[in-house]
N, CA, C and O atoms as a Maestro MAE file, in Angstrom:
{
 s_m_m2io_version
 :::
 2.0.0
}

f_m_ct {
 s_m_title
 :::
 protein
 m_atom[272] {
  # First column is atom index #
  i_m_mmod_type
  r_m_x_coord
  r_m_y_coord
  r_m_z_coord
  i_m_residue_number
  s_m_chain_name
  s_m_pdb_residue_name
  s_m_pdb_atom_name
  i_m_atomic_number
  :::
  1 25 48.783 139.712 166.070 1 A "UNK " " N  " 7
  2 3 48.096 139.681 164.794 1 A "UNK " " CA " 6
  3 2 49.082 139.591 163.629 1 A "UNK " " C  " 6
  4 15 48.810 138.948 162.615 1 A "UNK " " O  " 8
  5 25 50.604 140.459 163.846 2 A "UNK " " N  " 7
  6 3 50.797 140.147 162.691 2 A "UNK " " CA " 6
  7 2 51.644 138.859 162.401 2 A "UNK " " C  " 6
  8 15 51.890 138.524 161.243 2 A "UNK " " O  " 8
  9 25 52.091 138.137 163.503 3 A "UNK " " N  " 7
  10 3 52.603 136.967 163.482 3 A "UNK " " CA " 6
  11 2 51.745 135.741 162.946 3 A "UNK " " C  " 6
  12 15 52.173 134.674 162.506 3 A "UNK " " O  " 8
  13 25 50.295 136.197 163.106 4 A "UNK " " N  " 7
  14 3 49.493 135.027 162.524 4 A "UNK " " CA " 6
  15 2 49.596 135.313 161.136 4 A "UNK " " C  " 6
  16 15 49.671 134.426 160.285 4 A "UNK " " O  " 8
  17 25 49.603 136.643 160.862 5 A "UNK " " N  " 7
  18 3 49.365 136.975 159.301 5 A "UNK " " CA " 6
  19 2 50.714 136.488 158.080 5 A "UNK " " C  " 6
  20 15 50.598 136.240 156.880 5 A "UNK " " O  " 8
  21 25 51.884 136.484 158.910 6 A "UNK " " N  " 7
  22 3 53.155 136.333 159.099 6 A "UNK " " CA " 6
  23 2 53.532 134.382 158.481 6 A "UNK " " C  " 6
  24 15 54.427 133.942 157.759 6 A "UNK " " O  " 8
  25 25 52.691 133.880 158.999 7 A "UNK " " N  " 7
  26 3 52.267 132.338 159.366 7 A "UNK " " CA " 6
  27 2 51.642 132.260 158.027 7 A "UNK " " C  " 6
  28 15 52.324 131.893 157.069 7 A "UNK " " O  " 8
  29 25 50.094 132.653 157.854 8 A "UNK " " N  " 7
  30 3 49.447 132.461 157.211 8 A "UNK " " CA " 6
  31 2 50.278 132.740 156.050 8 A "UNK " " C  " 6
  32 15 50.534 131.822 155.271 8 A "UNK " " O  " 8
  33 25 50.783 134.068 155.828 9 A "UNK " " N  " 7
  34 3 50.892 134.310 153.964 9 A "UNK " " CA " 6
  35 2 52.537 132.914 153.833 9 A "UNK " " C  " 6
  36 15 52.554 132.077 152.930 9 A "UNK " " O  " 8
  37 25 53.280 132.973 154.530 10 A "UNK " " N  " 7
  38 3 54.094 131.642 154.883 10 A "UNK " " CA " 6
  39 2 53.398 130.622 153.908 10 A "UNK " " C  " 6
  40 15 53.855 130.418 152.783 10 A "UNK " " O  " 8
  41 25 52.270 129.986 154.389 11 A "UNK " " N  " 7
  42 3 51.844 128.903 154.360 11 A "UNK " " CA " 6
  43 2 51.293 128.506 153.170 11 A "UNK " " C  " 6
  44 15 51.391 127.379 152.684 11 A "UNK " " O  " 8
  45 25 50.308 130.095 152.383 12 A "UNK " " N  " 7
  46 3 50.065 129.911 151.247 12 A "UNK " " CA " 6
  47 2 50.941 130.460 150.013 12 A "UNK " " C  " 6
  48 15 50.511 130.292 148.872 12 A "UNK " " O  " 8
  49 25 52.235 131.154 150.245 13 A "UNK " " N  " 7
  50 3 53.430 131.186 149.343 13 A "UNK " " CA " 6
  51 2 54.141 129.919 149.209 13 A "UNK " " C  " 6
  52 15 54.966 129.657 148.334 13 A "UNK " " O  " 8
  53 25 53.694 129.051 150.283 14 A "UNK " " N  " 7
  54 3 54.238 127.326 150.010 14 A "UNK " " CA " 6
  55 2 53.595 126.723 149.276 14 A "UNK " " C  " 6
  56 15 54.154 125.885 148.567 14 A "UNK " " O  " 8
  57 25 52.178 126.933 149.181 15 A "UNK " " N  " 7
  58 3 51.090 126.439 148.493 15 A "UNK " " CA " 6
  59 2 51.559 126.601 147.080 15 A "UNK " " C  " 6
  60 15 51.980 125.762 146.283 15 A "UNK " " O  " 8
  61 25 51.364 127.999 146.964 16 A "UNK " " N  " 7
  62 3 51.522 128.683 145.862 16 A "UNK " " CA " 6
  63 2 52.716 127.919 145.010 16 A "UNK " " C  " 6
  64 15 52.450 127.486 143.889 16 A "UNK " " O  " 8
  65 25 53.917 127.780 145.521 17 A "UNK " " N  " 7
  66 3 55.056 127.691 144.796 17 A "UNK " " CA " 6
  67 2 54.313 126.083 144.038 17 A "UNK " " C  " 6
  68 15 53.773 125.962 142.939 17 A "UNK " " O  " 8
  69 25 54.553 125.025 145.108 18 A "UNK " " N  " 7
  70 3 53.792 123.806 145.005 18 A "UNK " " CA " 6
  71 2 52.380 123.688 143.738 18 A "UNK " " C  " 6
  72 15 52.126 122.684 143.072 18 A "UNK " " O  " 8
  73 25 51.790 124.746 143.699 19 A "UNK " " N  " 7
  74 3 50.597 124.886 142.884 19 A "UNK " " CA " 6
  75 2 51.159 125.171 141.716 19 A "UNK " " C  " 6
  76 15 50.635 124.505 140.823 19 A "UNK " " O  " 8
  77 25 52.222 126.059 141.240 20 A "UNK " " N  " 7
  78 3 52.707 126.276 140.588 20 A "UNK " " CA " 6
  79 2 53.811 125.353 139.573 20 A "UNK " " C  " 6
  80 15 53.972 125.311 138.354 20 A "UNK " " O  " 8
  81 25 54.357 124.769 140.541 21 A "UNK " " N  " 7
  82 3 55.391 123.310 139.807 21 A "UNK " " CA " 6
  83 2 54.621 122.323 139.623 21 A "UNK " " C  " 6
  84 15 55.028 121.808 138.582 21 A "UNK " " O  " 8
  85 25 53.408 121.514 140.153 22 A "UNK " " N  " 7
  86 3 52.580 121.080 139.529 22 A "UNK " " CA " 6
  87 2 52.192 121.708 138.304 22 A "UNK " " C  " 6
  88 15 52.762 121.091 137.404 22 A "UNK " " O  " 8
  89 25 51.249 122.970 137.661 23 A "UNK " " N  " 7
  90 3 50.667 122.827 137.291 23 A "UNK " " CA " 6
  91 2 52.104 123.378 135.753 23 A "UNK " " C  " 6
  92 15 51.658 123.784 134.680 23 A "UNK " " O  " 8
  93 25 53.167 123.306 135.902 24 A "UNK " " N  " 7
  94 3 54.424 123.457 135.455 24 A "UNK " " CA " 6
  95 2 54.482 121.612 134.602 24 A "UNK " " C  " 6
  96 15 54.529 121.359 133.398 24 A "UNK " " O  " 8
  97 25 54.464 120.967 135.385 25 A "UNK " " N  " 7
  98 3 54.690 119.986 135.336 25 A "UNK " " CA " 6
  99 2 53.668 119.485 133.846 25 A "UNK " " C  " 6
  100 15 53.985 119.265 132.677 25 A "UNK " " O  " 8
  101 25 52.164 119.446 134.686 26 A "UNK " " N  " 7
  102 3 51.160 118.687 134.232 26 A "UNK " " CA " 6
  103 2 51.212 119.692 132.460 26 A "UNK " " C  " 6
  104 15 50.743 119.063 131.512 26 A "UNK " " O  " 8
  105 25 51.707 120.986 132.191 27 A "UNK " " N  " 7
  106 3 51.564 121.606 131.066 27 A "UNK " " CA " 6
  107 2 52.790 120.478 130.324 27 A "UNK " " C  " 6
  108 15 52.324 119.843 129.378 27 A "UNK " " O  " 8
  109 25 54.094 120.216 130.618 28 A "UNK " " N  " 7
  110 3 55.052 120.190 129.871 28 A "UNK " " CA " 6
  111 2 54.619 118.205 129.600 28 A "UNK " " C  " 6
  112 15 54.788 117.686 128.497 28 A "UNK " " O  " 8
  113 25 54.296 117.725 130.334 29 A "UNK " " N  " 7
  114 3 53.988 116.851 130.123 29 A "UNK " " CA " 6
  115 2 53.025 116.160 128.942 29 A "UNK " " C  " 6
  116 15 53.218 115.272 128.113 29 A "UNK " " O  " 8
  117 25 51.952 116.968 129.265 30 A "UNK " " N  " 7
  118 3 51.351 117.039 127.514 30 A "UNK " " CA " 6
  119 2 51.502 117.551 126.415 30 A "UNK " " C  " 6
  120 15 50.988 117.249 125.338 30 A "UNK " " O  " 8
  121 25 52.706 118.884 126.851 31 A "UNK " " N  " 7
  122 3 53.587 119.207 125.355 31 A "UNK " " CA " 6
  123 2 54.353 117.924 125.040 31 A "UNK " " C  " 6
  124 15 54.203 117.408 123.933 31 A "UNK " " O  " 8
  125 25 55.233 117.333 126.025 32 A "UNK " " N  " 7
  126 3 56.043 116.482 125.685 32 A "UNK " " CA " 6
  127 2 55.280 115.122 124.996 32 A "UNK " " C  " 6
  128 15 56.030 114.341 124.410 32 A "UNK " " O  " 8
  129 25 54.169 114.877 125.027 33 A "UNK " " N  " 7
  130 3 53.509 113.757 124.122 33 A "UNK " " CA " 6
  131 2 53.040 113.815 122.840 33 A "UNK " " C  " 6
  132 15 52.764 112.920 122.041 33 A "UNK " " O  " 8
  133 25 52.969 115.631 122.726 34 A "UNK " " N  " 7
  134 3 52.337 115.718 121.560 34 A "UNK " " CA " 6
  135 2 50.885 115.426 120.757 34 A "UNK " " C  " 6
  136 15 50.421 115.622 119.634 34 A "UNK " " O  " 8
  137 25 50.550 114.959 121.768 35 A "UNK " " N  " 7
  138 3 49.042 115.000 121.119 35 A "UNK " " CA " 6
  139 2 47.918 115.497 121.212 35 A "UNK " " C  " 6
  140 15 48.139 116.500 121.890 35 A "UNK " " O  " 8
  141 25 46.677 115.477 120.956 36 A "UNK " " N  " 7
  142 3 45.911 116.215 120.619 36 A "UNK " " CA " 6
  143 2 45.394 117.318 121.786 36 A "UNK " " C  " 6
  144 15 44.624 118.276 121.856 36 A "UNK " " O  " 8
  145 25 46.235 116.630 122.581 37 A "UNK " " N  " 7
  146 3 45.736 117.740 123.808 37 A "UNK " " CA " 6
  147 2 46.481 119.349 123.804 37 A "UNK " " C  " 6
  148 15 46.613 119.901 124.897 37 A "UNK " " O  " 8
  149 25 46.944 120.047 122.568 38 A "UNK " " N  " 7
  150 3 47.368 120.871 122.802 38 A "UNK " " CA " 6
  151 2 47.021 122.145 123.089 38 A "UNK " " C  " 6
  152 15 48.032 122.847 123.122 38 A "UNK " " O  " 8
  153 25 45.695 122.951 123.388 39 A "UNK " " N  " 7
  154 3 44.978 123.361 123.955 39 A "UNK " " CA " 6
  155 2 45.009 123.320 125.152 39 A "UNK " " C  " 6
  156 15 45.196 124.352 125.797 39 A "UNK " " O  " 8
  157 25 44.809 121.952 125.829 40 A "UNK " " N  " 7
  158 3 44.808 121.888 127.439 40 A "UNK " " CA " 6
  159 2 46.660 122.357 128.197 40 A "UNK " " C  " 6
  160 15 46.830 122.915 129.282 40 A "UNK " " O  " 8
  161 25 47.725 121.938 127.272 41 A "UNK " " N  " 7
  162 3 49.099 122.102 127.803 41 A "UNK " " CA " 6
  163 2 49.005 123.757 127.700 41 A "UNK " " C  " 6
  164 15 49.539 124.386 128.614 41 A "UNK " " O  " 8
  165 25 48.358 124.485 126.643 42 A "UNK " " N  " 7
  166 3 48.222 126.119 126.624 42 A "UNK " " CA " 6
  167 2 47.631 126.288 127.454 42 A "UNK " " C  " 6
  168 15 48.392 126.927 128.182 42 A "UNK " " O  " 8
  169 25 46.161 126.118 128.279 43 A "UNK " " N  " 7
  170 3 45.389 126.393 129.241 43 A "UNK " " CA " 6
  171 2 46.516 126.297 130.535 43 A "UNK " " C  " 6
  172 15 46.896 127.228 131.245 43 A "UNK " " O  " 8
  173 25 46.807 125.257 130.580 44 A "UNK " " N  " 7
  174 3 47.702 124.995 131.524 44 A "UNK " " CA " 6
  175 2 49.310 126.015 132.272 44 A "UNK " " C  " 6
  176 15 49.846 126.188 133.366 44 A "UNK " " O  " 8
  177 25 49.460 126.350 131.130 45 A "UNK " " N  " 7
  178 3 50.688 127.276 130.779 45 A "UNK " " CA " 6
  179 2 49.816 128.536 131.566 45 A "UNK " " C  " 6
  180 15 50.087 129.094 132.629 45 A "UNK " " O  " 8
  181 25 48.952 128.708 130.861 46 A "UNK " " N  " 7
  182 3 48.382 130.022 131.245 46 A "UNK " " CA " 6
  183 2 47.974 130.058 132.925 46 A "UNK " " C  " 6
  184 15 48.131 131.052 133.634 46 A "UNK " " O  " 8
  185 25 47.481 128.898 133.332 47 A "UNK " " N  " 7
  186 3 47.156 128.960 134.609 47 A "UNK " " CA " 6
  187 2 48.367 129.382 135.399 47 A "UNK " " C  " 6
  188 15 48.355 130.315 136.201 47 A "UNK " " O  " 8
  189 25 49.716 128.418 135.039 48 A "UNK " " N  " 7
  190 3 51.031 128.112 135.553 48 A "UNK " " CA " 6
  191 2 51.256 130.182 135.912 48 A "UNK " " C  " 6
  192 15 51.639 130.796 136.908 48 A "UNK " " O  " 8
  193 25 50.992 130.434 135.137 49 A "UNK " " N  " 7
  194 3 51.745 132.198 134.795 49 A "UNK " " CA " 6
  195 2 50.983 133.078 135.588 49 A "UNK " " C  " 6
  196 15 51.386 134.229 135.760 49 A "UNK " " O  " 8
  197 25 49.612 132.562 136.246 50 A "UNK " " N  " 7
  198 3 48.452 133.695 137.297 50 A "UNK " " CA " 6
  199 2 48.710 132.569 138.213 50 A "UNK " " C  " 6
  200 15 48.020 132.757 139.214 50 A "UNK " " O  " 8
  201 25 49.348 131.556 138.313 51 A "UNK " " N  " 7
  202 3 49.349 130.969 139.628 51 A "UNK " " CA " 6
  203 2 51.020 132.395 140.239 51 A "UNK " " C  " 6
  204 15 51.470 133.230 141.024 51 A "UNK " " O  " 8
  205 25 51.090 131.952 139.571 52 A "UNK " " N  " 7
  206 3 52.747 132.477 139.428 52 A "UNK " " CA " 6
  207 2 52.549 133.978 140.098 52 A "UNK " " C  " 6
  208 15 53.118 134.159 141.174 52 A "UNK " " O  " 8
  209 25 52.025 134.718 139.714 53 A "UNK " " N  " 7
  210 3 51.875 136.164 139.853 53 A "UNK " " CA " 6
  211 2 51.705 136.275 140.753 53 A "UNK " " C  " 6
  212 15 52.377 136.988 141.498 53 A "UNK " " O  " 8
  213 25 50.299 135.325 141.217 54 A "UNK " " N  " 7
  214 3 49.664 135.443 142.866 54 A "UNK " " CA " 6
  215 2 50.632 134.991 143.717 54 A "UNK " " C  " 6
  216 15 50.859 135.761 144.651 54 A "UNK " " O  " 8
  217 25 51.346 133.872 143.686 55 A "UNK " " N  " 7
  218 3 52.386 133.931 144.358 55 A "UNK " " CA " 6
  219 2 53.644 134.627 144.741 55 A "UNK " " C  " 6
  220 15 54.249 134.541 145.810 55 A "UNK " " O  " 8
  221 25 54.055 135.616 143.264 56 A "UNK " " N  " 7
  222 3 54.923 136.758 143.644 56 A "UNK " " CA " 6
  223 2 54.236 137.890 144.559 56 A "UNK " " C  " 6
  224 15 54.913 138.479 145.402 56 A "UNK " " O  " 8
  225 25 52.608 138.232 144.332 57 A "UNK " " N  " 7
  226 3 52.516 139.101 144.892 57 A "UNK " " CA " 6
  227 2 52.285 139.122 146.856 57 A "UNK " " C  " 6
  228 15 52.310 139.979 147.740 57 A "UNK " " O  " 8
  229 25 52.054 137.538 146.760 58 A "UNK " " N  " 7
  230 3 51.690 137.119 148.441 58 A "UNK " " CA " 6
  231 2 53.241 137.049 148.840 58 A "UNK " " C  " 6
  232 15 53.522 136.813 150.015 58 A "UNK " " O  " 8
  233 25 54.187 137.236 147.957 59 A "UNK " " N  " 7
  234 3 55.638 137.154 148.518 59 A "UNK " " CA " 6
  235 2 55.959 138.235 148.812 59 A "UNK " " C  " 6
  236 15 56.475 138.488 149.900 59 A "UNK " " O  " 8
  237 25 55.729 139.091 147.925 60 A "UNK " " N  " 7
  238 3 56.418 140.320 148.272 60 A "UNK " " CA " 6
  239 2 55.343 140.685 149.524 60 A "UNK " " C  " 6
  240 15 55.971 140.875 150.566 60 A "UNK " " O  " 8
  241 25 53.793 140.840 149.699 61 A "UNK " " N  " 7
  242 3 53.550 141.237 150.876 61 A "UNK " " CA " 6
  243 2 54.240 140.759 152.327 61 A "UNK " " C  " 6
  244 15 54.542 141.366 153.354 61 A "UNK " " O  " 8
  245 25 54.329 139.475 151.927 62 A "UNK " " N  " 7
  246 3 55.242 138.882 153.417 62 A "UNK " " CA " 6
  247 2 56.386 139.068 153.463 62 A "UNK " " C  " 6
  248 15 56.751 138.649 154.561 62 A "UNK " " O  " 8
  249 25 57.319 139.505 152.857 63 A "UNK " " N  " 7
  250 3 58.415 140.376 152.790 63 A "UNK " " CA " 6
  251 2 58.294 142.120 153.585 63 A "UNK " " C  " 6
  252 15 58.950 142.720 154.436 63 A "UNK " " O  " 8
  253 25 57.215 142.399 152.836 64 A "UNK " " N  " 7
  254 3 56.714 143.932 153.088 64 A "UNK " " CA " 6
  255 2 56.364 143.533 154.866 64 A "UNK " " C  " 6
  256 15 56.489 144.657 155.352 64 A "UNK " " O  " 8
  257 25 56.168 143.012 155.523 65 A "UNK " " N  " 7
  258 3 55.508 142.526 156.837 65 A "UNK " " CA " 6
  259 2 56.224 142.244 157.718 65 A "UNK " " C  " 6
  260 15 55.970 142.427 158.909 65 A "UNK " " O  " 8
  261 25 57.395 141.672 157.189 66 A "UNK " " N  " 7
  262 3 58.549 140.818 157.895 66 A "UNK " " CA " 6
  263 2 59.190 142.079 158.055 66 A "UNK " " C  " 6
  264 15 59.638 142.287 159.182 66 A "UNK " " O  " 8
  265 25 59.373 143.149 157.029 67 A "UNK " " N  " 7
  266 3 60.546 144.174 157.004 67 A "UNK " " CA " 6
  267 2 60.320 145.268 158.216 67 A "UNK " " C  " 6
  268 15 61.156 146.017 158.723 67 A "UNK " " O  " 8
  269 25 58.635 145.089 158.578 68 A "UNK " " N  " 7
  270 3 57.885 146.091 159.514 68 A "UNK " " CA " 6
  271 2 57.812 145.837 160.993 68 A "UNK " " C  " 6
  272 15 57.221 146.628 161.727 68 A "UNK " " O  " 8
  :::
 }
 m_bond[271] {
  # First column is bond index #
  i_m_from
  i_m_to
  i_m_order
  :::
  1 1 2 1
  2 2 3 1
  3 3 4 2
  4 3 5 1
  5 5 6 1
  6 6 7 1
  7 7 8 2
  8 7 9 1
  9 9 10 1
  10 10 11 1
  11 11 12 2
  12 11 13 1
  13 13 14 1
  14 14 15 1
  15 15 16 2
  16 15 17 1
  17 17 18 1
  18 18 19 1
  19 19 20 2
  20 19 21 1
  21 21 22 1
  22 22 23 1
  23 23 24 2
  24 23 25 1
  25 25 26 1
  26 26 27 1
  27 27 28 2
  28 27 29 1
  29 29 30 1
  30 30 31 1
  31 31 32 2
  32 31 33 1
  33 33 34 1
  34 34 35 1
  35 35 36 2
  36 35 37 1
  37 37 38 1
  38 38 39 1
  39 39 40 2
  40 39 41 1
  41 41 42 1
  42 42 43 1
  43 43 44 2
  44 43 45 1
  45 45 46 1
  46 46 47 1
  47 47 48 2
  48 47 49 1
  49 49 50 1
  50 50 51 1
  51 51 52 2
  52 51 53 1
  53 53 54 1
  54 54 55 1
  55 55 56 2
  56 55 57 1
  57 57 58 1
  58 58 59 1
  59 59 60 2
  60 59 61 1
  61 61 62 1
  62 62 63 1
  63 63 64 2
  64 63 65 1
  65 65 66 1
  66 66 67 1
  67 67 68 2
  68 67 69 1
  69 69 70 1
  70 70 71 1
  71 71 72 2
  72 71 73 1
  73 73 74 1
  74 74 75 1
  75 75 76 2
  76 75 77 1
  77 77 78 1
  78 78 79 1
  79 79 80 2
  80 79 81 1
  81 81 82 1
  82 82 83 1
  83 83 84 2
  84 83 85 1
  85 85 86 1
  86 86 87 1
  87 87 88 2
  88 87 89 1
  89 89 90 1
  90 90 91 1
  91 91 92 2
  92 91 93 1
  93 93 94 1
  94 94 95 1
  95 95 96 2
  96 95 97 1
  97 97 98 1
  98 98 99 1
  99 99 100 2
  100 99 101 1
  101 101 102 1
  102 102 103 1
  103 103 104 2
  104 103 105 1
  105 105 106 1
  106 106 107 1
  107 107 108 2
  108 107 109 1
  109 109 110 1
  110 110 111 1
  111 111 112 2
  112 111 113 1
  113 113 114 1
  114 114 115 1
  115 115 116 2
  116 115 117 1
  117 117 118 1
  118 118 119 1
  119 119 120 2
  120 119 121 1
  121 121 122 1
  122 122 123 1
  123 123 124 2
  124 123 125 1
  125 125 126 1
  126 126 127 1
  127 127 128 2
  128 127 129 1
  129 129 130 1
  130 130 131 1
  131 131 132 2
  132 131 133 1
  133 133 134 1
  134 134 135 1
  135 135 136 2
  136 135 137 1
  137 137 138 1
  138 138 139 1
  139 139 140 2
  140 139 141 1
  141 141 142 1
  142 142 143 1
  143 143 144 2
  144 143 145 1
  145 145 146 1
  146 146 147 1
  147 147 148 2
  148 147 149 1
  149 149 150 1
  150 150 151 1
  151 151 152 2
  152 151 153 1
  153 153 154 1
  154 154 155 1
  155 155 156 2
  156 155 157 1
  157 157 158 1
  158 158 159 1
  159 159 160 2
  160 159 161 1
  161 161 162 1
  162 162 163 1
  163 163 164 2
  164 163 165 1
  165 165 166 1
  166 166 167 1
  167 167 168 2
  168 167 169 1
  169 169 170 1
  170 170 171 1
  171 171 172 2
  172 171 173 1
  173 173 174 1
  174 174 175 1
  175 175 176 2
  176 175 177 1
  177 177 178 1
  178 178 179 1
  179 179 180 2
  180 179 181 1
  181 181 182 1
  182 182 183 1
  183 183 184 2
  184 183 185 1
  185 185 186 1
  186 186 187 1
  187 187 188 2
  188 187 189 1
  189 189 190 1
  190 190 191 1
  191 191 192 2
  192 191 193 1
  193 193 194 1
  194 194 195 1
  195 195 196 2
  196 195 197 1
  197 197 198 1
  198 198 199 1
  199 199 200 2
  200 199 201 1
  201 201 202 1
  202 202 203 1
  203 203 204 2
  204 203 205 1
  205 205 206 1
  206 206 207 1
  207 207 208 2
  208 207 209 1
  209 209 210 1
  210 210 211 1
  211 211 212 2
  212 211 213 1
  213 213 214 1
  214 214 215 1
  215 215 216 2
  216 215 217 1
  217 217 218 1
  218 218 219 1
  219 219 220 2
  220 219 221 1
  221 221 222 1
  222 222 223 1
  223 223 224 2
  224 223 225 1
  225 225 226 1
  226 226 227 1
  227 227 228 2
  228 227 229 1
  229 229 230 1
  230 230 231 1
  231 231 232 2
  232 231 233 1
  233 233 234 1
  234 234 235 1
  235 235 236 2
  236 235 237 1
  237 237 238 1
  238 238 239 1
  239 239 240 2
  240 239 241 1
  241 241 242 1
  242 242 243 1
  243 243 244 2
  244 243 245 1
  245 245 246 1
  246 246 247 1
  247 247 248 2
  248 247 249 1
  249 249 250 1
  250 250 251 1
  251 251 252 2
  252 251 253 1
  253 253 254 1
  254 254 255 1
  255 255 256 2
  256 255 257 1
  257 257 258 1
  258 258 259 1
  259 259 260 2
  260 259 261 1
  261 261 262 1
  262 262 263 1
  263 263 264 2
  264 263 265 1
  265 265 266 1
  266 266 267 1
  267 267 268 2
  268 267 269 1
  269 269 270 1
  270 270 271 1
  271 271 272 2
  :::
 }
}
């Protein structure tokens, strides 16, 4: 069991990171044009920062798992 669990949080801390530099990306990209979309590059930012979290915290559990 805990090798699957082991696997699994693996798989979505890959996600995560990936979810995260995308949505990194898609913010700076519409800062960098400047236009009227600046609202959506803030929305974006904001997502970037709770993608972010969830991914520190599925890290440190698979850390906490690995250490056990």
């Amino acid at each position: 069991m805990s090798a699957i669990m082991i696997t699994l949080l693996t798989i979505l801390v890959g996600l995560g990171m990936l979810a995260t530099l995308a949505t990194l990306f898609m913010g700076m990209l519409g800062m960098a044009r400047g236009s009227e979309d600046l609202r959506r590059s803030n929305t974006l930012m904001r997502w970037r920062v709770t993608i972010q979290g969830v991914t520190l915290v599925l890290f440190a559990l698979l850390l906490f798992l690995m250490r056990g």
